[in-house]
C-alpha positions, 0 to 999 in steps of 0.5 A: 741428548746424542743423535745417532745415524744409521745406515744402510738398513735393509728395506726389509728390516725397517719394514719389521721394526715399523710393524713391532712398532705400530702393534705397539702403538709406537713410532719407529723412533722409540721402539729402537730407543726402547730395545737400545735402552733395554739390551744396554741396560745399566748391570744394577737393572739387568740384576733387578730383573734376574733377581725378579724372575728368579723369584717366580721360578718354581722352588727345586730340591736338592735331589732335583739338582742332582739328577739334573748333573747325573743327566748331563753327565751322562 
């Protein structure tokens, strides 16, 4: 595995990213590896993920779909 060095992180912004971390029971370290992994997601992952929200979305009409153009348009 690749190591990656960063610098020039502002004081104020670790400081956050340790709290996120500690809530989370996790190190500072994996908390990054984690938000790397997520906002690079392979595209077969991000398209499970909207396929898995989509799901719990609430059925629309037709009719629904219409006043929602007629509102934007107006």
């Amino acid at each position: 595995m690749a190591t990656i060095t960063i610098r020039n992180i502002p004081d104020d912004l670790v400081e956050r990213i340790k709290s996120v971390a500690r809530g989370k029971g996790r190190s500072m370290e994996q908390e990054l590896r984690e938000l790397l992994k997520a906002r690079y997601a392979h595209r077969s992952q991000i398209l499970a993920r909207t396929r898995e929200r989509w799901e719990k979305l609430p059925p629309v009409t037709p009719q629904e779909i219409h006043g929602w153009k007629e509102e934007g348009r107006s």
